[in-house]
C-alpha positions in Angstrom: 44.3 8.0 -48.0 42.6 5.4 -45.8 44.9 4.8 -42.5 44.8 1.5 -41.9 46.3 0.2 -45.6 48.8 3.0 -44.5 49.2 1.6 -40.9 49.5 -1.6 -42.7 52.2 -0.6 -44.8 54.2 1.2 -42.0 53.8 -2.0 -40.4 54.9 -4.1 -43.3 57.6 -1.5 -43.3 59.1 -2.4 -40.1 58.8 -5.7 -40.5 54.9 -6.4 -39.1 52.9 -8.7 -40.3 49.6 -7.4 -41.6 47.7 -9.9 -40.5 49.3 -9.9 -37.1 48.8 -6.4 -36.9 45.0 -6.5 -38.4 44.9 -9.0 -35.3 46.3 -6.5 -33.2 43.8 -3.8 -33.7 40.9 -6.4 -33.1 42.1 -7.1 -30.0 42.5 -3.9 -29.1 38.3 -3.1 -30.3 37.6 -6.0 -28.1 39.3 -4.9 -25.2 38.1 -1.2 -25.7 34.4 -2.4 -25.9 35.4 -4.8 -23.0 36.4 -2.0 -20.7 32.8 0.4 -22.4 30.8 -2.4 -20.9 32.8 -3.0 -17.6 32.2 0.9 -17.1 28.6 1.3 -17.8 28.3 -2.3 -15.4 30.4 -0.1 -12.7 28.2 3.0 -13.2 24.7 1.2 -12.8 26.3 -0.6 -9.5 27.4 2.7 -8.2 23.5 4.0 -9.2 22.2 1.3 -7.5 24.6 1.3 -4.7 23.5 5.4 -3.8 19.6 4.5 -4.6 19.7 1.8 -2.3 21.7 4.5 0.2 18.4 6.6 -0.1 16.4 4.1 0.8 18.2 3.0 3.7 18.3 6.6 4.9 14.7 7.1 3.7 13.5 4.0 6.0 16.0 5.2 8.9 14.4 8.8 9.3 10.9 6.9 9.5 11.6 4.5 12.0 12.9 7.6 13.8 10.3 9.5 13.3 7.7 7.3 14.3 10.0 6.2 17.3 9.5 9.7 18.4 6.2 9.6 18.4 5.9 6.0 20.1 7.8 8.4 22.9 5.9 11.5 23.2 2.6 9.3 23.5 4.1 7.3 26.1 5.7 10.9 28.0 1.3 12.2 27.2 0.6 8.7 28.9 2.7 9.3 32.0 1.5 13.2 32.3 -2.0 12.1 32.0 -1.7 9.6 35.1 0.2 12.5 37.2 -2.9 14.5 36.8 -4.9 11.4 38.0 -3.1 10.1 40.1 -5.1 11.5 43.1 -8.3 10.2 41.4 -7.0 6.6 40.7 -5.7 6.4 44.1 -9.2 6.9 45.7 -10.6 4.5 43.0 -12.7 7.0 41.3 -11.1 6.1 38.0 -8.8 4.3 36.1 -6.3 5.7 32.9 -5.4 3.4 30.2 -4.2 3.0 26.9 -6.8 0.2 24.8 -6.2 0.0 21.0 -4.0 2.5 20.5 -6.4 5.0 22.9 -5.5 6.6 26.2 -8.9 7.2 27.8 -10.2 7.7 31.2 -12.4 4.8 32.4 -15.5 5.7 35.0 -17.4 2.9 36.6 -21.0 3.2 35.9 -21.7 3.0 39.5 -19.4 5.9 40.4 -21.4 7.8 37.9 -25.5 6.4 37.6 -27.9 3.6 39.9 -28.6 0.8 37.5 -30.9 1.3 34.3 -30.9 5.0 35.0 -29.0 8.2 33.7 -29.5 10.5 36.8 -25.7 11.9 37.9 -25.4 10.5 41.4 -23.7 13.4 43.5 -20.4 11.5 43.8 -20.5 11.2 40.1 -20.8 14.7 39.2 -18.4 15.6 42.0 -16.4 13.1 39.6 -16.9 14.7 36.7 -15.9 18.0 37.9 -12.8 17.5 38.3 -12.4 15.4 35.8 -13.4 18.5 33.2 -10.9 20.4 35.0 -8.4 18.0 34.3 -8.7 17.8 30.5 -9.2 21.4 30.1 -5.6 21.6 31.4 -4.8 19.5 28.1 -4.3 22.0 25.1 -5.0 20.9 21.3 -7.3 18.0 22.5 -10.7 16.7 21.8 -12.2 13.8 23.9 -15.3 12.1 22.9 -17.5 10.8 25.9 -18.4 6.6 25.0 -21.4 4.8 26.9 -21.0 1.0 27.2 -23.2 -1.7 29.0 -23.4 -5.5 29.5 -25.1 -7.7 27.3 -28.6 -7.5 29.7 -31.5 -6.3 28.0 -33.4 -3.7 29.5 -36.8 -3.9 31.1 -39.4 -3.7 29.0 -40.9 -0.8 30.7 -37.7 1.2 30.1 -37.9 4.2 28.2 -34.1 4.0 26.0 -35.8 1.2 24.3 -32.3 -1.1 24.3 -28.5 -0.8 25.6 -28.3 1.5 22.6 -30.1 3.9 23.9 -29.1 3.6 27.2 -25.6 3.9 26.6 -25.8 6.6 24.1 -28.3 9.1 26.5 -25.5 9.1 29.6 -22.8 9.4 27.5 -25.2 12.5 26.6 -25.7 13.4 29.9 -22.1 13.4 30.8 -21.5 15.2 28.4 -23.6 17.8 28.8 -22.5 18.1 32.4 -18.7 18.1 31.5 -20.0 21.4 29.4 -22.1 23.3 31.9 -20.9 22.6 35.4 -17.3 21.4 34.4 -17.2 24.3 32.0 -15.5 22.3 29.5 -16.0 24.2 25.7 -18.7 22.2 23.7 -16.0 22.4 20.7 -14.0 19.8 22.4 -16.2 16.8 23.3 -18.6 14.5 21.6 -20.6 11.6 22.6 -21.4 7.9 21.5 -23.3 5.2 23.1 -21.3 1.5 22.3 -24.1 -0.8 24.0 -22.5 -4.3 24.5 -20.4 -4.3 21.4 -17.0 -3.2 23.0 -16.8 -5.0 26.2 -14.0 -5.3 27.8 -14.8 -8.5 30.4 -17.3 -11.8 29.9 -21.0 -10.6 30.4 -21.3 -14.6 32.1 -21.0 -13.3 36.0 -21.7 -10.0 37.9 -18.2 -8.9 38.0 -17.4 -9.1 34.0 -21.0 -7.3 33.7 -20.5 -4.8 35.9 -16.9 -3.9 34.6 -18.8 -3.8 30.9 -20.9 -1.2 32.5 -18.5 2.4 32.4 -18.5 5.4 30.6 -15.1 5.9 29.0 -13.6 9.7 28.1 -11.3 9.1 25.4 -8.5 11.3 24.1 -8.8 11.6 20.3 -5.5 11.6 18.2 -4.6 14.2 16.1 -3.7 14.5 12.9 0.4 14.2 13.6 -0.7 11.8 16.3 -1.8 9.2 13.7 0.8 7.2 11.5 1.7 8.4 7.9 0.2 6.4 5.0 2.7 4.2 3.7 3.0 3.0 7.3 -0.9 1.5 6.7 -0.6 -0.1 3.8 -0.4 -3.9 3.9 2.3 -5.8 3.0 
């Protein structure tokens, strides 16, 4: 026997309507479904209430994490200028941080005579304790970067252009950081820049001769440099 004629008839039965009943029960479906799709709403709110949770936490840790970092380079920064301070102070050298970089900046006549890549004594005198310095510095490779003015060269000079120039004594400091400063070859290289990165107008004497420098700079490492999603453009 179907229930709902029998429903019906128990409802005739005490004195019900059928069709008020029958109009009962659909209000009843509808408010069932009504309270089915109020639910599943709820649930997808609460879903996207905890995803969005996640994210927040997500984005949290990372501005943490590369807030730590921001601090332990600026604590390597202040280190690094301890150790120099003596150097700075008698205006052998200067420490800064350029493009993200800290790097050790030697003035090229602290270190060579103009046009030439001879170590002058009070460069190498320089250099030595600059090697023992950064040898001091666990975990760290530094890569030794010739730069000049915007001058050509004589045309009698053998390096040929500021290319060559730049690139042979950041050679030859180099190779002097490794033999008399003892520094391990595994932990420097060398480059020559020329006039591309200068850091002052070539148009007077001063701005060329603060172009003129051999800079030591302290390479990153890996958990030094930000994570991936932090480089990808918006």
């Amino acid at each position: 026997m179907r229930v709902a004629p029998l429903l019906a008839i128990v409802a005739c039965g005490c004195g019900v309507p059928p069709e008020k009943y029958n109009s009962a029960l659909d209000e009843l479906s509808k408010a069932k479904a009504a309270l089915a799709d109020a639910n599943r709403q709820c649930a997808a709110r609460v879903e996207g209430l905890q995803k969005r949770d996640a994210s927040d936490e997500a984005q949290l840790d990372a501005l943490k994490a590369k807030q730590r970092r921001a601090e332990e380079r600026a604590q390597q920064f202040r280190d690094l200028l301890a150790k120099f301070k003596a150097m700075i102070d008698s205006g052998k050298l200067k420490v800064e941080i350029r493009n993200g970089l800290m790097l050790v900046k030697l003035a090229e006549n602290v270190l060579f005579d103009p046009g030439k890549i001879d170590l002058k004594s009070a460069g190498k005198e320089a250099l030595v304790e600059v090697s023992k310095i950064l040898s001091s510095i666990p975990d760290r490779k530094f890569q030794v970067a010739g730069h000049t003015d915007n001058a050509p060269l004589a045309h009698s000079s053998k390096y040929g252009d500021n290319w060559g120039l730049s690139t042979a004594r950041a050679v030859e400091v180099l190779h002097f950081m490794t033999h008399e400063g003892k520094m391990p070859e595994s932990r420097l290289s060398a480059a020559g820049w020329a006039d591309q990165l200068p850091i002052a107008k070539n148009d007077s004497d001063d701005g060329r001769q603060q172009n003129r420098r051999i800079e030591i700079v302290l390479l990153p490492n890996i958990e030094d440099l930000p994570p991936m999603e932090d480089t990808k453009a918006p």
